[in-house]
TORKOL-4160 file (C-alpha; in steps of 0.2 Angstrom, whole numbers, padded with zeros to 4 digits, m for minus):
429
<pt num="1" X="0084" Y="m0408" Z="0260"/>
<pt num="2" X="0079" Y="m0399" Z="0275"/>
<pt num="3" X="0096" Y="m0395" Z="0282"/>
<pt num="4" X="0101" Y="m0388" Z="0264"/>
<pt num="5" X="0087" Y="m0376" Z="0266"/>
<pt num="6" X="0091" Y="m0370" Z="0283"/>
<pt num="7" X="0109" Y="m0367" Z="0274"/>
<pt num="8" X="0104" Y="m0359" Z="0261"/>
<pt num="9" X="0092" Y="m0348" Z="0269"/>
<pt num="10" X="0106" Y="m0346" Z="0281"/>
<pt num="11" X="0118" Y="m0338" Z="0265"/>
<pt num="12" X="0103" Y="m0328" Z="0260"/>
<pt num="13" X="0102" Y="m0319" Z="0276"/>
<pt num="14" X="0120" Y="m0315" Z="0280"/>
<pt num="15" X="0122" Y="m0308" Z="0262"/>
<pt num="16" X="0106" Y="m0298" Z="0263"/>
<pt num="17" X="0114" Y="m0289" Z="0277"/>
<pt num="18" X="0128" Y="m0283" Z="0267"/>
<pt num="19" X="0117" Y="m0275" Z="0253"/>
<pt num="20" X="0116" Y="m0254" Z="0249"/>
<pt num="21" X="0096" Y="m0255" Z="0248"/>
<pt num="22" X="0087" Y="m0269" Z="0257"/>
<pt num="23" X="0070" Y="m0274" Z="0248"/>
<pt num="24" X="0054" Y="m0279" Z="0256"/>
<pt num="25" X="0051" Y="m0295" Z="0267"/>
<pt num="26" X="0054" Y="m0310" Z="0255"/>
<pt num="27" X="0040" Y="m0323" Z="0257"/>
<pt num="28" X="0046" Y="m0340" Z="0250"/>
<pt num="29" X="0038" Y="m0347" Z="0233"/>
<pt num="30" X="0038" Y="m0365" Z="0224"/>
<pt num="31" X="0042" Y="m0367" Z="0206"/>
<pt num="32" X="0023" Y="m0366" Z="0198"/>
<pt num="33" X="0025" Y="m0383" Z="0187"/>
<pt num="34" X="0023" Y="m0400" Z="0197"/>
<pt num="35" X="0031" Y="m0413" Z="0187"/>
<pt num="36" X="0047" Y="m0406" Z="0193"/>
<pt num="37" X="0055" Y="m0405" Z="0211"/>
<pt num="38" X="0049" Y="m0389" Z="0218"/>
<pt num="39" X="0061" Y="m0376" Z="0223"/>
<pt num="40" X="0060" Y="m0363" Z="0235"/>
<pt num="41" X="0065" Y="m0344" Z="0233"/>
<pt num="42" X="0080" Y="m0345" Z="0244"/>
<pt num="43" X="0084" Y="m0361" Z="0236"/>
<pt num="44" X="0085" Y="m0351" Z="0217"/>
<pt num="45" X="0094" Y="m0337" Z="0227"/>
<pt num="46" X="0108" Y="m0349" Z="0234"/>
<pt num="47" X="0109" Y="m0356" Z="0215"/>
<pt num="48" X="0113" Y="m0337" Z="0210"/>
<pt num="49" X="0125" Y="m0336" Z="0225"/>
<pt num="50" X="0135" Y="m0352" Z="0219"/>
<pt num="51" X="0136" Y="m0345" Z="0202"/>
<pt num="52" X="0144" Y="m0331" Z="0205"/>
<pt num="53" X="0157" Y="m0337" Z="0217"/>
<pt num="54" X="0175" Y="m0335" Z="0209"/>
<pt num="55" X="0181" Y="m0348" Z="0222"/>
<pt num="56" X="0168" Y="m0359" Z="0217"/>
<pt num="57" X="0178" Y="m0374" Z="0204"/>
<pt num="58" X="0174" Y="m0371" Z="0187"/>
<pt num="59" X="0168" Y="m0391" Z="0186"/>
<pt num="60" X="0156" Y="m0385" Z="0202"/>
<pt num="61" X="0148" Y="m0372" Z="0194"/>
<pt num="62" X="0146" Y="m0381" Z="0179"/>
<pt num="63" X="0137" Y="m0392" Z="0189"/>
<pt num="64" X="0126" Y="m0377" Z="0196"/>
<pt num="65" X="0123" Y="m0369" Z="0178"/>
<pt num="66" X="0114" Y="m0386" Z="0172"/>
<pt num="67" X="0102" Y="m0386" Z="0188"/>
<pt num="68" X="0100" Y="m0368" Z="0182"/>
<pt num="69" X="0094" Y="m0372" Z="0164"/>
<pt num="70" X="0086" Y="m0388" Z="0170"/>
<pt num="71" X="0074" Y="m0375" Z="0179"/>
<pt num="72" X="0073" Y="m0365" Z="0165"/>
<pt num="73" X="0066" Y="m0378" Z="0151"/>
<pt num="74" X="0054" Y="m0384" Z="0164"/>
<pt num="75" X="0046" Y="m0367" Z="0166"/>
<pt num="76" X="0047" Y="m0365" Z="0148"/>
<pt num="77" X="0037" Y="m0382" Z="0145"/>
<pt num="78" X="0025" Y="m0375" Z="0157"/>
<pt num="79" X="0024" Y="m0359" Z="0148"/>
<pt num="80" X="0021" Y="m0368" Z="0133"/>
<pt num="81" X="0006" Y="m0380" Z="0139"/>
<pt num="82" X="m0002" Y="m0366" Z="0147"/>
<pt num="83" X="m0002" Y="m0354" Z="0133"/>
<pt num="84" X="m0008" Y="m0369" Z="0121"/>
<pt num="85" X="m0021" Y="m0375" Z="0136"/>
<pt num="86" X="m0028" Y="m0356" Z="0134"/>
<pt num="87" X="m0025" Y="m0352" Z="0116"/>
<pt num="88" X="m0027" Y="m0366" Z="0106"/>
<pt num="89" X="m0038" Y="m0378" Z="0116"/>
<pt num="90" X="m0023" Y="m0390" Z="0117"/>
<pt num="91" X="m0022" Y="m0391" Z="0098"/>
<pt num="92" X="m0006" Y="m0402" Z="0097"/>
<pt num="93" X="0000" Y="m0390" Z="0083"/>
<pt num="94" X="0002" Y="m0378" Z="0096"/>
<pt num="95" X="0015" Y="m0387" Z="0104"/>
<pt num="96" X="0024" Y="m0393" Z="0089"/>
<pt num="97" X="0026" Y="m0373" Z="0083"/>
<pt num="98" X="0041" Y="m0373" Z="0097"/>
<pt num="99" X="0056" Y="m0386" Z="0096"/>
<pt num="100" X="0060" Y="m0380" Z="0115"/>
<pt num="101" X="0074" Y="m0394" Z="0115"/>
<pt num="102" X="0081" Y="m0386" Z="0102"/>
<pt num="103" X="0080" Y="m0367" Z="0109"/>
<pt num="104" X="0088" Y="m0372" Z="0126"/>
<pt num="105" X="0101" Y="m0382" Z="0117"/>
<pt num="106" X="0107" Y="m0364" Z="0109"/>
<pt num="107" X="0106" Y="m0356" Z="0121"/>
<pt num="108" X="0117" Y="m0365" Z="0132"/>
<pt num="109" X="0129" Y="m0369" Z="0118"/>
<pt num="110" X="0132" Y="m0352" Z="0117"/>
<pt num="111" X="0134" Y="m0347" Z="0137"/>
<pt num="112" X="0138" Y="m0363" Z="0144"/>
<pt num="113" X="0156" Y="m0359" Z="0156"/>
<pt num="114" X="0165" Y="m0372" Z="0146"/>
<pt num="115" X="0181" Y="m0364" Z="0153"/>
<pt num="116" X="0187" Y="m0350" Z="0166"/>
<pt num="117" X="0182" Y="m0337" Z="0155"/>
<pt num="118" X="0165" Y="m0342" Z="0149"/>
<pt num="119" X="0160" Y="m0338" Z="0169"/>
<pt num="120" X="0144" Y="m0332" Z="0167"/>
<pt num="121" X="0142" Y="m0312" Z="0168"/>
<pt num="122" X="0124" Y="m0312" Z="0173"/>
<pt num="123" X="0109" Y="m0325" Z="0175"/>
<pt num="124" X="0092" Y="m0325" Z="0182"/>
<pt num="125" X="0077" Y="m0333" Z="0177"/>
<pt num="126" X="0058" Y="m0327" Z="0179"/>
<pt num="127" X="0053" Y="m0342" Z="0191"/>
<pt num="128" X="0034" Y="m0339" Z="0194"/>
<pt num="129" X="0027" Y="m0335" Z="0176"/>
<pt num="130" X="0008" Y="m0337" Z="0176"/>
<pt num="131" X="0003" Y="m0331" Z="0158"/>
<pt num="132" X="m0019" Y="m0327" Z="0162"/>
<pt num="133" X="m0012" Y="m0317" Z="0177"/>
<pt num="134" X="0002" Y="m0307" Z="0170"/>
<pt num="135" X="m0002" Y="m0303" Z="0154"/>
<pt num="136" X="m0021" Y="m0298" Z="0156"/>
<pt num="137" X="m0024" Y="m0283" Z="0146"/>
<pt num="138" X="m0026" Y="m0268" Z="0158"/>
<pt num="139" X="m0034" Y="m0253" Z="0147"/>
<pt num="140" X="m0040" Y="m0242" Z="0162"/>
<pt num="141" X="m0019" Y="m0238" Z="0164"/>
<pt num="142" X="m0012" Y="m0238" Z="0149"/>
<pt num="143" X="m0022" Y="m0244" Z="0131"/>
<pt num="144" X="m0013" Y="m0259" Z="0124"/>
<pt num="145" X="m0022" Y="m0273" Z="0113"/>
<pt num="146" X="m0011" Y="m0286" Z="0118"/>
<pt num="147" X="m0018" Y="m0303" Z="0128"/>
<pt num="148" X="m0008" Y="m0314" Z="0134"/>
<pt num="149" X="m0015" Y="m0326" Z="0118"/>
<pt num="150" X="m0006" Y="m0311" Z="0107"/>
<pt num="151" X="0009" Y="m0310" Z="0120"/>
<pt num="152" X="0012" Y="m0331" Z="0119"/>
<pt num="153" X="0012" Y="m0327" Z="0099"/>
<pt num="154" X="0025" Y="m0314" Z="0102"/>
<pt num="155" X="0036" Y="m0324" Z="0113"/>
<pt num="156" X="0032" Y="m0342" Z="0099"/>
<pt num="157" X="0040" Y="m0330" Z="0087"/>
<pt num="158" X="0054" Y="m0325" Z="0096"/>
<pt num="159" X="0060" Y="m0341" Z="0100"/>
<pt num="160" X="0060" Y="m0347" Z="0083"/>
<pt num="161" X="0071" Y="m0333" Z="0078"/>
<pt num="162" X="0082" Y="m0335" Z="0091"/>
<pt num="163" X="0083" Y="m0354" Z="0085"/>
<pt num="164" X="0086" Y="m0348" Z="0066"/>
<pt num="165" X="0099" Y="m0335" Z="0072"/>
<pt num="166" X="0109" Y="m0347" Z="0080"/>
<pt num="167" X="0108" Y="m0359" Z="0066"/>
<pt num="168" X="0114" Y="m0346" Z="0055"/>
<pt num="169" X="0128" Y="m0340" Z="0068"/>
<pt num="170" X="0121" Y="m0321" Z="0068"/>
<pt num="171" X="0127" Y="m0309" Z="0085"/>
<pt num="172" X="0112" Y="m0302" Z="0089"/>
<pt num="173" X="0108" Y="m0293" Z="0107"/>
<pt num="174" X="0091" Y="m0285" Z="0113"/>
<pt num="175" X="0089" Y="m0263" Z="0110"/>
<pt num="176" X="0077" Y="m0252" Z="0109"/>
<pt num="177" X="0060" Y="m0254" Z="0121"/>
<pt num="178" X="0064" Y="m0272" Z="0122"/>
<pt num="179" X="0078" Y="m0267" Z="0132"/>
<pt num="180" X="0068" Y="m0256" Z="0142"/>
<pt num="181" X="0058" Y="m0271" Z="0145"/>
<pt num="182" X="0071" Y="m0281" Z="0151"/>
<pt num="183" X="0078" Y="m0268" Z="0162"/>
<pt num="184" X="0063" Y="m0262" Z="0171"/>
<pt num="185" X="0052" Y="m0278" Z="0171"/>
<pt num="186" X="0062" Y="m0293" Z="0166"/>
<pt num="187" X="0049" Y="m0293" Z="0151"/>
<pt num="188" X="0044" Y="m0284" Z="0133"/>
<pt num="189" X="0035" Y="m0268" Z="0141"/>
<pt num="190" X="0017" Y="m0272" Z="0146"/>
<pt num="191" X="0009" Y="m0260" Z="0135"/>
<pt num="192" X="0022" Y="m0264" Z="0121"/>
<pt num="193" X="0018" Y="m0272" Z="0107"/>
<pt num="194" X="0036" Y="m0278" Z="0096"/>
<pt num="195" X="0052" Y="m0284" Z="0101"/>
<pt num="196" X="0067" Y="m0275" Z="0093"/>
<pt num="197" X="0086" Y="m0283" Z="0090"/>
<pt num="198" X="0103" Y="m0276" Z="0084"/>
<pt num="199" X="0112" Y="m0286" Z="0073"/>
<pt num="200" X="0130" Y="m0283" Z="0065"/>
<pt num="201" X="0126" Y="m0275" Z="0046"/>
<pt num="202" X="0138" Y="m0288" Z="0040"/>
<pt num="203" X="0125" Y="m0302" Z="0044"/>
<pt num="204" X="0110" Y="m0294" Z="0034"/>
<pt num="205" X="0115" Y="m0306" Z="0022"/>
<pt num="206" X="0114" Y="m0319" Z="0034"/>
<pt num="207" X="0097" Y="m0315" Z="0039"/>
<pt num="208" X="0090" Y="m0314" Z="0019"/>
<pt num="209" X="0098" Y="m0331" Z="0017"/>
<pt num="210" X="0089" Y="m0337" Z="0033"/>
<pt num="211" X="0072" Y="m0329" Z="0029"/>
<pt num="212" X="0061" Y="m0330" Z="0015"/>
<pt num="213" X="0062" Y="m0313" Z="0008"/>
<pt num="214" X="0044" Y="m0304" Z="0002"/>
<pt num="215" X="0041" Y="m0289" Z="m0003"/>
<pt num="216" X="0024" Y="m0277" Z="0000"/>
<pt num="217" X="0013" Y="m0288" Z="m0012"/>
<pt num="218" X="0016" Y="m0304" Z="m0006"/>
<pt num="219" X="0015" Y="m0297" Z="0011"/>
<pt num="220" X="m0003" Y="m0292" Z="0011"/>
<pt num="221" X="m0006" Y="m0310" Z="m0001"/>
<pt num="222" X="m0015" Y="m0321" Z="0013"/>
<pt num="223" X="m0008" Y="m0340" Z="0013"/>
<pt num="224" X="m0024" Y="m0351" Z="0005"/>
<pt num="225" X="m0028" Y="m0366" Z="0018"/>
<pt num="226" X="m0025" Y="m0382" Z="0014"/>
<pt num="227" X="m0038" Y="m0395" Z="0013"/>
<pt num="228" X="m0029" Y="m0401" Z="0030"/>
<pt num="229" X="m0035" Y="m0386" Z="0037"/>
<pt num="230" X="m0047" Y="m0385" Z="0051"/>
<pt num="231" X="m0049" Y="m0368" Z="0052"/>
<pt num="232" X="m0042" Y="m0349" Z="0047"/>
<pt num="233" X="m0052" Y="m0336" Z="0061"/>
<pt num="234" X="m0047" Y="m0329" Z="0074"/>
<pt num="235" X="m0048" Y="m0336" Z="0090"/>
<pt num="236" X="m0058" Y="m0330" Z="0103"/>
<pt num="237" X="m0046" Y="m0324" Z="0115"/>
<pt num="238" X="m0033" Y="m0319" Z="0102"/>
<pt num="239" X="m0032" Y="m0308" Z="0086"/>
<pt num="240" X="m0019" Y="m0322" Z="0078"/>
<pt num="241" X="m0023" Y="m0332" Z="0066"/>
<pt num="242" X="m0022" Y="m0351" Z="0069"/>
<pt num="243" X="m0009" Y="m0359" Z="0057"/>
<pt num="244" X="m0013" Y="m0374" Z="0048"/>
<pt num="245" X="m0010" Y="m0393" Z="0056"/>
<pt num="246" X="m0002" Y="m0398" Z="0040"/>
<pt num="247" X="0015" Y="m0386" Z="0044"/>
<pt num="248" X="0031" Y="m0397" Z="0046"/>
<pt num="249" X="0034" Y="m0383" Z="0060"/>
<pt num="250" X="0030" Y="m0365" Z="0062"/>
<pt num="251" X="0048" Y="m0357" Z="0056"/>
<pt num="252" X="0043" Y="m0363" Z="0039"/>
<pt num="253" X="0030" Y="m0348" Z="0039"/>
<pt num="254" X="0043" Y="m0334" Z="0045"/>
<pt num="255" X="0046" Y="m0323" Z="0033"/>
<pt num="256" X="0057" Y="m0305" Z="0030"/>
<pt num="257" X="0053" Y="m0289" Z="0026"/>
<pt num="258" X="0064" Y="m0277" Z="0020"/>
<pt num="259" X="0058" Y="m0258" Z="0027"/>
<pt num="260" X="0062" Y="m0242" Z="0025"/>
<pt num="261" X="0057" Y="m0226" Z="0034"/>
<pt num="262" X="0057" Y="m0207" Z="0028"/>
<pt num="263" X="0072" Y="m0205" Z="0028"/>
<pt num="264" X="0077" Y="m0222" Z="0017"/>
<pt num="265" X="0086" Y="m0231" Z="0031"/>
<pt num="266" X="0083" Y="m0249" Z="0029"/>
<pt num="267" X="0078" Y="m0260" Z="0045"/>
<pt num="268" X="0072" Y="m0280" Z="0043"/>
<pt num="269" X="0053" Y="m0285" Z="0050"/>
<pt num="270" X="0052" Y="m0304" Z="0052"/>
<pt num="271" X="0035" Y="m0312" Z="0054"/>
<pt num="272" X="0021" Y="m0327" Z="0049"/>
<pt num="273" X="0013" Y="m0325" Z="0034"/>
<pt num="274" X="m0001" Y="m0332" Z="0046"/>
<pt num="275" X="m0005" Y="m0319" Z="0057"/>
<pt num="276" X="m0015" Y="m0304" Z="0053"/>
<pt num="277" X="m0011" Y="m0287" Z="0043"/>
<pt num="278" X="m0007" Y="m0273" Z="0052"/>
<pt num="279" X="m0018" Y="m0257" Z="0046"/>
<pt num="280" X="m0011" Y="m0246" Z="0034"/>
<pt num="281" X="0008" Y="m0254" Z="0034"/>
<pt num="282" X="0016" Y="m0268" Z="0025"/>
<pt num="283" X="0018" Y="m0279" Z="0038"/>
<pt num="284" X="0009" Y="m0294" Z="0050"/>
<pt num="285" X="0009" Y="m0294" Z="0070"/>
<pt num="286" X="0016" Y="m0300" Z="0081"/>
<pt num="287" X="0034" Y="m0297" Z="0073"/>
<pt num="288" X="0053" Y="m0294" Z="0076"/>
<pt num="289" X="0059" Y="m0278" Z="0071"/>
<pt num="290" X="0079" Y="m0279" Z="0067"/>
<pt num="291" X="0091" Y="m0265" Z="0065"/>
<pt num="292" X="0109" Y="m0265" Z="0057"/>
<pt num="293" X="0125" Y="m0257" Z="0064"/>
<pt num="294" X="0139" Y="m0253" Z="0059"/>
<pt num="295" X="0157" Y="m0256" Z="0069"/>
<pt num="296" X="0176" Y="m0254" Z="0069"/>
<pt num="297" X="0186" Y="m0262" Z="0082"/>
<pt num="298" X="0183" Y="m0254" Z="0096"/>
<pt num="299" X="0164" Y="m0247" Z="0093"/>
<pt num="300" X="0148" Y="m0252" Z="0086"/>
<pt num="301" X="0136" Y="m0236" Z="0079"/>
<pt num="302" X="0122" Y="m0232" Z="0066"/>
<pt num="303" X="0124" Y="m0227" Z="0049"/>
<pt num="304" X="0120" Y="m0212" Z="0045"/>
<pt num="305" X="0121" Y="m0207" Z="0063"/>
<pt num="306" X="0106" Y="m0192" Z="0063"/>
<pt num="307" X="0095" Y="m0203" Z="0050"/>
<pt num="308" X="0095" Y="m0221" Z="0060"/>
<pt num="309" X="0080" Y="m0231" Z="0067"/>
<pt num="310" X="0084" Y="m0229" Z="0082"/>
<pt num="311" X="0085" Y="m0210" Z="0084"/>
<pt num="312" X="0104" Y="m0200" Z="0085"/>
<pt num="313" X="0115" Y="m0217" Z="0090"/>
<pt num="314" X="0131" Y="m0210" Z="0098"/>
<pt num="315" X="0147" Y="m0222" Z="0098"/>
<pt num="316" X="0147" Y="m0238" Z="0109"/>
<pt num="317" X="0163" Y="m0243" Z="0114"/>
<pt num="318" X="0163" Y="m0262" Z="0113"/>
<pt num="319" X="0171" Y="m0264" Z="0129"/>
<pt num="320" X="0154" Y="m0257" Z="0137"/>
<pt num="321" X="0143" Y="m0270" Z="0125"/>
<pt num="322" X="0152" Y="m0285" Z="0126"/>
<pt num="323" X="0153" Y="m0299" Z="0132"/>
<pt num="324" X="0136" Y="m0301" Z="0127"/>
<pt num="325" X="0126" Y="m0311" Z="0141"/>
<pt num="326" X="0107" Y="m0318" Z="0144"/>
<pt num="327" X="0092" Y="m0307" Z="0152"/>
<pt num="328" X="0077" Y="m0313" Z="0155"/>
<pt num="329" X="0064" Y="m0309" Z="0145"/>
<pt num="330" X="0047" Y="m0316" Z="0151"/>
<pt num="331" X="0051" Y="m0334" Z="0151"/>
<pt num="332" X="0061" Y="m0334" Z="0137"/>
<pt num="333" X="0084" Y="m0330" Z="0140"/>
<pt num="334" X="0089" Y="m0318" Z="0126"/>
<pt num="335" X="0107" Y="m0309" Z="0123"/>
<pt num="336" X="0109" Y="m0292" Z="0131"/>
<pt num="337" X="0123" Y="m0279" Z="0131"/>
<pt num="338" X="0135" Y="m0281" Z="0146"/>
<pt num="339" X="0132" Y="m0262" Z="0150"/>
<pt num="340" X="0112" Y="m0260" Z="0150"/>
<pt num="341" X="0112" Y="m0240" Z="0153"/>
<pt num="342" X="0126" Y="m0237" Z="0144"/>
<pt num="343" X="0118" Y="m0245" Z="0129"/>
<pt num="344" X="0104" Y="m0237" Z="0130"/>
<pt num="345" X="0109" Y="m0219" Z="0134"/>
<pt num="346" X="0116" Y="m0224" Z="0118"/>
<pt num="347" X="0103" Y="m0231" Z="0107"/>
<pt num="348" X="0089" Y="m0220" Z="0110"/>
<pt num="349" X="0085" Y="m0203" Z="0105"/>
<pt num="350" X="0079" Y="m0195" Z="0122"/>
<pt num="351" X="0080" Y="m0176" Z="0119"/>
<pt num="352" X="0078" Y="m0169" Z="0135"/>
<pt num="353" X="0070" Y="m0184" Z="0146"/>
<pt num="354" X="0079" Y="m0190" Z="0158"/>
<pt num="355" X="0081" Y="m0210" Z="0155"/>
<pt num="356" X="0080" Y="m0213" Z="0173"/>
<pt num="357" X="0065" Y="m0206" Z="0180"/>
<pt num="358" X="0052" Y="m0220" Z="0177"/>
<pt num="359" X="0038" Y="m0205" Z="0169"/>
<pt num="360" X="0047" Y="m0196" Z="0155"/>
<pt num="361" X="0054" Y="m0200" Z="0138"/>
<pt num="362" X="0045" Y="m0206" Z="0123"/>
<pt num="363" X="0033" Y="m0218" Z="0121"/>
<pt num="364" X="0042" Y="m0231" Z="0127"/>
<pt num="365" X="0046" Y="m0222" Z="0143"/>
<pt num="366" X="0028" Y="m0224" Z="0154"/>
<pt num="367" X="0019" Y="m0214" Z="0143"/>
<pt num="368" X="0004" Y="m0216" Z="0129"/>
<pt num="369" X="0002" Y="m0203" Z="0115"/>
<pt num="370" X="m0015" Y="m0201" Z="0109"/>
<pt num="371" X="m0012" Y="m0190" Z="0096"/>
<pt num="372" X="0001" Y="m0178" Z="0087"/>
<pt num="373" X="m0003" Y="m0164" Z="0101"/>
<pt num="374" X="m0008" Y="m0171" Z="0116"/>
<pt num="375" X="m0001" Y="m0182" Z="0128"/>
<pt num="376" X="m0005" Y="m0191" Z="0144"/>
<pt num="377" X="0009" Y="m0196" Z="0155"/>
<pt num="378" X="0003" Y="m0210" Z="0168"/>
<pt num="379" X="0009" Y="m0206" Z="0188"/>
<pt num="380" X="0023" Y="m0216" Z="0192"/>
<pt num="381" X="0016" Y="m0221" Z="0208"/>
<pt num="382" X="0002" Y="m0228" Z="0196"/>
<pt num="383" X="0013" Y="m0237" Z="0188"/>
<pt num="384" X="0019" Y="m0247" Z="0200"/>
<pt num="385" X="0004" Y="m0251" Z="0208"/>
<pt num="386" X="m0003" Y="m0259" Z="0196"/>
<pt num="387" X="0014" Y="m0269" Z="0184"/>
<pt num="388" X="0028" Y="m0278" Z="0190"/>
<pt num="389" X="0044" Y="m0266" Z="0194"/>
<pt num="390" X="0062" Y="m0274" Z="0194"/>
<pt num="391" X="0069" Y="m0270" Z="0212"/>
<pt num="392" X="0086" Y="m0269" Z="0215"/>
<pt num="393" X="0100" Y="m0273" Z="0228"/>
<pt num="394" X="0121" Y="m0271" Z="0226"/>
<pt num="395" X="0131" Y="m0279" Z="0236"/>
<pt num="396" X="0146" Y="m0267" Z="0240"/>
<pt num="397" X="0156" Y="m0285" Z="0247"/>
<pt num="398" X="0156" Y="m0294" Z="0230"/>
<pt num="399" X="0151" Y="m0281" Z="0219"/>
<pt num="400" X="0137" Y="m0293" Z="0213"/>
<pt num="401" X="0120" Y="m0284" Z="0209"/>
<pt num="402" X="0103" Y="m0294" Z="0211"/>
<pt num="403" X="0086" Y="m0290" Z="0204"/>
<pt num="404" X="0071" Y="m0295" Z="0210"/>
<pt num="405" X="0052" Y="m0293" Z="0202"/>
<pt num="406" X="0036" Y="m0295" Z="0212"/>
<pt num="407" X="0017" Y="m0291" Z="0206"/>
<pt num="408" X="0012" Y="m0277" Z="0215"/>
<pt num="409" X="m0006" Y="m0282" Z="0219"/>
<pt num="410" X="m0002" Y="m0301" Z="0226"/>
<pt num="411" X="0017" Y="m0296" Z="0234"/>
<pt num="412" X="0020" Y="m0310" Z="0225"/>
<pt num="413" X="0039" Y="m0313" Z="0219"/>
<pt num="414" X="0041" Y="m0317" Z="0200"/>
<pt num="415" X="0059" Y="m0316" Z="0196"/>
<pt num="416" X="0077" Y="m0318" Z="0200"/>
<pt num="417" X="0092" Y="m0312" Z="0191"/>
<pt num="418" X="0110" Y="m0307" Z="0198"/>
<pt num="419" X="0125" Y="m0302" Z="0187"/>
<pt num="420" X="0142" Y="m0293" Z="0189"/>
<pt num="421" X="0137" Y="m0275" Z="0188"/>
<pt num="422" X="0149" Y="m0258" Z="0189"/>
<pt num="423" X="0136" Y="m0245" Z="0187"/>
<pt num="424" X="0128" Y="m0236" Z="0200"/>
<pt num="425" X="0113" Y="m0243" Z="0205"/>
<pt num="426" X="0106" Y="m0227" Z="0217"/>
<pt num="427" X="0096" Y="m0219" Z="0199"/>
<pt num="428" X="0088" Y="m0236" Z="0192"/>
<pt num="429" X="0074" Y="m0237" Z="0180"/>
């Protein structure tokens, strides 16, 4: 165990040396769940290293990719009993609201490098994710209502609709802030409140089929408790409403709802009939926000282009999107496009902001609107003094690019992710 460390840490430094920026001085980590053999930073690194290595045989790196997803479920096991430890007073409905056996199986069913050109394009995973430390609600920056109770109901509804979408065999990739998120801090923004997917228009169908549809009165209709209930209030740390014991599981509550903004373009909302009304809206929190596109064969785009959700959506060739592959979003592995930038240069409106500079744009972009007039926009350096802020290296030998998080206040590193990249690195978010 000891000499492969030294090698490993020996193939971390001789590669670091070849990189176009270099990052801070790396202290080495353990995995934060002890029912498991602990790893080290440079031990992940390595991992990474192996995984990319087109010399590597494809049965190797197979191999390499199951330790990888191995890692994975056990920091998503340790996600889960922390969040229901902290959330749910160890209520064993908690933990029966997520099949993780059966997310992880999708999502390696659908990325696994079953042959030469399944090779992964990108991989990473958010290796030290402590839920009370990271998501504490920070008002004094920016106002966001968001625990990290609310935050583990976000990500307890995402998977669960990453498990029905697969089901169901329905593309779908991250847009939007989300994919802000996963750019900037391998997460949903910290003072963002939604996740947002793109999905083909074709599967709409798809998604009504896989959703119990309801419209605006059933959606403000709370679900009576059953006599099996122990309780319907709020928990103290979280503004969800606790579901019922009795569930046969927590996708049973999901629901869909068809909306439509000014200017009548249908998106789909998918949430728990469970969790509480949003003010003034015809929809509950946490949700998913999904949004239709339309395509041809060699680009994908929105219909009608000046109307859409997401703003004025140009063209995006296809060979820009695809092949779709996994980003890490908090301790959850979602579908990204192959061309982050790109897609996103694409997807939202930015008028005259600049998409890379960290303090401009909408409200996505580092900054809070308090009202139709005024805004504040929060100092960049702020901002990274106080969240986490993906680094970045290129290494010019192998054309590999490598991300790294680290909280700002404990120098502590969170993630890792490395994927082939052929964009310029030099203006990153």
């Amino acid at each position: 165990m000891m000499l492969f460390c030294l090698c490993a840490l020996s193939i971390f430094l001789q590669q670091s040396n070849q990189v176009e920026t270099s990052l801070s001085t790396q202290r080495s980590h353990d995995f934060p769940y002890s029912y498991s053999n602990s790893l080290t930073y440079d031990e992940v690194k390595s991992l990474l290293d192996q995984l990319f290595d087109s010399e590597i045989p494809l049965v190797d790196l197979q191999s390499i990719w199951n330790k990888i997803i191995e890692i994975w479920k056990q920091i998503l096991k340790k996600f889960l009993r922390d969040a229901c430890e902290l959330c749910h007073e160890n209520d064993s409905y908690c933990y029966e609201s997520i099949d993780l056996n059966r997310y992880v199986y999708y999502i390696n069913e659908s990325f696994y490098p079953i042959n030469e050109s399944k090779r992964p394009v990108g991989m990473g995973i958010y290796y030290y994710f402590d839920l009370k430390t990271l998501r504490s609600v920070n008002n004094s920056i920016l106002p966001t209502d968001v625990s990290y109770c609310d935050y583990f109901h976000m990500m307890q509804l995402m998977i669960n609709v990453q498990t029905i979408l697969h089901q169901a065999q329905i593309k779908y990739f991250l847009t939007k802030g989300t994919l802000i998120g996963v750019l900037r801090h391998h997460d949903v923004i910290p003072w963002d409140t939604d996740i947002d997917l793109f999905i083909p228009s074709s599967a709409t169908q798809k998604i009504l089929n896989s959703f119990r549809q309801v419209n605006s009165t059933s959606v403000k209709t709370p679900i009576k408790p059953s006599n099996n209930t122990t309780t319907t209030t709020t928990t103290p740390k979280s503004t969800t409403i606790r579901m019922s014991k009795d569930r046969a599981s927590f996708h049973n509550d999901l629901v869909v709802y068809r909306f439509k903004n000014i200017h009548r373009v249908t998106s789909y909302k998918i949430f728990s009939l469970r969790s509480p009304l949003v003010n003034k809206t015809n929809y509950r929190w946490p949700k998913i926000d999904i949004f239709p596109y339309e395509e041809n064969k060699t680009h994908i785009y929105a219909y009608p282009k000046h109307q859409h959700n997401l703003g004025t959506m140009n063209y995006l060739a296809k060979s820009d999107l695809e092949p779709i592959y996994l980003r890490i979003l908090g301790p959850l592995l979602v579908p990204s496009p192959r061309h982050l930038r790109l897609s996103l240069k694409a997807m939202i409106k930015l008028g005259r902001s600049n998409l890379f500079y960290a303090c401009e744009g909408n409200t996505f972009l580092h900054r809070y609107n308090r009202g139709p007039t005024e805004t504040w926009r929060v100092p960049c350096k702020e901002l990274h003094r106080t969240y986490p802020f993906v680094q970045n290296e290129r290494n010019l030998t192998t054309s590999l690019c490598f991300e790294e998080l680290k909280f700002p206040q404990l120098n502590q590193s969170l993630s890792l992710y490395q994927y082939r990249c052929a964009e310029d690195l030099r203006r990153t978010l």
